[in-house]
C-alpha positions in Angstrom: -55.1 -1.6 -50.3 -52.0 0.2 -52.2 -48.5 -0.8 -52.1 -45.9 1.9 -51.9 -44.1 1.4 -55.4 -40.3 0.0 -54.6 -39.1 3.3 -56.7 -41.0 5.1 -54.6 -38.9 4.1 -51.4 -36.8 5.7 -49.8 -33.2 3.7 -49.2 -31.8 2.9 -46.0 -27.8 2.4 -45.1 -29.2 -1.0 -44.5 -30.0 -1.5 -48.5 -26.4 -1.0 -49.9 -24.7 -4.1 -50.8 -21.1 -4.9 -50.7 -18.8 -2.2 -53.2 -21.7 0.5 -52.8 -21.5 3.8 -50.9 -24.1 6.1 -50.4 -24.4 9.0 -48.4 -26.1 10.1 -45.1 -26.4 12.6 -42.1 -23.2 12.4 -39.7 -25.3 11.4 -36.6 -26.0 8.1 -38.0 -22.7 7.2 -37.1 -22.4 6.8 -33.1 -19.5 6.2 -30.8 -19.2 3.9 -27.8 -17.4 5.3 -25.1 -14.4 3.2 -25.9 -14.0 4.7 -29.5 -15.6 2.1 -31.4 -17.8 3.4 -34.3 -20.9 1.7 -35.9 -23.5 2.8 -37.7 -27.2 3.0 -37.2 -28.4 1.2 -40.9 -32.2 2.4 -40.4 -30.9 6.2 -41.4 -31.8 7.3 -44.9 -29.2 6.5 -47.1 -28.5 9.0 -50.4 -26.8 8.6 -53.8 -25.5 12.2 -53.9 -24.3 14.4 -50.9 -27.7 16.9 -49.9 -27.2 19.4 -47.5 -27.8 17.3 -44.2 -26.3 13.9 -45.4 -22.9 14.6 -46.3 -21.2 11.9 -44.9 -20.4 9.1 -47.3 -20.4 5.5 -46.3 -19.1 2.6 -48.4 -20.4 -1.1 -47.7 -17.9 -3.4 -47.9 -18.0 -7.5 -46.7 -17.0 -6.7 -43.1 -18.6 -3.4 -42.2 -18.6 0.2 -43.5 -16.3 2.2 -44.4 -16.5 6.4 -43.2 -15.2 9.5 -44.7 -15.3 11.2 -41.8 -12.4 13.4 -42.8 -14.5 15.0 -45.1 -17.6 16.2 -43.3 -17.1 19.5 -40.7 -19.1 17.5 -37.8 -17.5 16.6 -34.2 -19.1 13.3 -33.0 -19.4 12.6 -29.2 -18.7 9.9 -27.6 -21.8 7.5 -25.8 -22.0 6.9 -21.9 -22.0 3.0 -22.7 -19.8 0.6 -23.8 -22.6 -2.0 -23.5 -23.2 -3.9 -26.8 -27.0 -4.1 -26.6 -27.1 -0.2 -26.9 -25.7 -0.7 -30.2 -27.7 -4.0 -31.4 -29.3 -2.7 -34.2 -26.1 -1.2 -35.4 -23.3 -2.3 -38.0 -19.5 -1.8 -37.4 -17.6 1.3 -38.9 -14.0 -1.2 -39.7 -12.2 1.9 -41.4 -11.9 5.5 -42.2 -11.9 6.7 -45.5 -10.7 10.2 -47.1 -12.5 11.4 -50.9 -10.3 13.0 -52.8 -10.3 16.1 -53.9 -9.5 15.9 -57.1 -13.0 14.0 -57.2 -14.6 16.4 -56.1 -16.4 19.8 -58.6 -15.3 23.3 -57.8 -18.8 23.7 -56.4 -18.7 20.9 -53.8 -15.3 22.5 -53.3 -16.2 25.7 -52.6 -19.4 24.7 -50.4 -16.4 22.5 -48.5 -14.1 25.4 -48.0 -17.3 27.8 -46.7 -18.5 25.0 -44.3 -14.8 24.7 -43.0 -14.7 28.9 -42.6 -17.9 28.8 -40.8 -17.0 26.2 -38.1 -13.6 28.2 -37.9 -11.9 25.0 -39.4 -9.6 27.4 -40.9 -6.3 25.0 -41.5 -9.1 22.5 -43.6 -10.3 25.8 -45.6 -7.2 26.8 -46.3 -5.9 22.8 -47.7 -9.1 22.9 -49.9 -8.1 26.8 -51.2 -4.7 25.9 -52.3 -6.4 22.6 -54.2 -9.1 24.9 -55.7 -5.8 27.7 -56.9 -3.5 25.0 -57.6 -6.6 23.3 -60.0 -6.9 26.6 -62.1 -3.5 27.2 -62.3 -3.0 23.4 -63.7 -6.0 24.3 -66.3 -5.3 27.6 -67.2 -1.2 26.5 -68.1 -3.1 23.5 -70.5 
């Protein structure tokens, strides 16, 4: 019988250890009906952003940390507030923000069309001005 090569894996949420972040798709963050956030750890987790699994999640030694500020997704809160619906699931214990002077102009611009399309036009237009404001700070060099 073969064993599936560890490189050959694919990494959970679950995986990270404490200081990494990876990233993965916005549903794998849930909400209990009383606002609470935590995060199901058997979702794929990703070193870079791909086109499903923007949302990036830092591990830290008492939960996660979200950058839900930076991902055009709207989560919805669950019927429950019952802890064993959310057993298998680790703690959100802060938001986070990534900056966007972090960020390329591609990852930018793909930001600022994601925000247009979901009419999110007041978050298109903050992540214009950054991507003007940036070539006008070049260009002056």
């Amino acid at each position: 019988m073969a064993l599936l090569p560890k490189i050959k894996e694919q990494m959970r949420i679950s995986d990270l250890r404490i200081g990494e972040s990876c990233y993965c798709v916005p549903y794998a963050m849930k909400v209990r009906s009383d606002g609470k956030c935590f995060l199901d750890v058997y979702y794929n987790a990703h070193k870079e952003p791909t086109d499903s699994a923007r949302l990036k999640i830092e591990r830290i030694d008492n939960g996660f940390i979200a950058y839900i500020y930076d991902v055009i997704y709207q989560w919805a809160k669950k019927d429950s507030e019952d802890d064993n619906d959310f057993f298998s699931y680790k703690e959100v214990v802060g938001f986070g923000s990534v900056s966007y002077a972090e960020m390329s102009e591609q990852e930018l611009q793909t930001l600022m069309d994601e925000a247009a399309e979901n009419q999110e036009y007041e978050l298109a237009e903050k992540i214009r001005i950054h991507i003007c404001g940036r070539k006008y700070r070049i260009s002056k060099m």
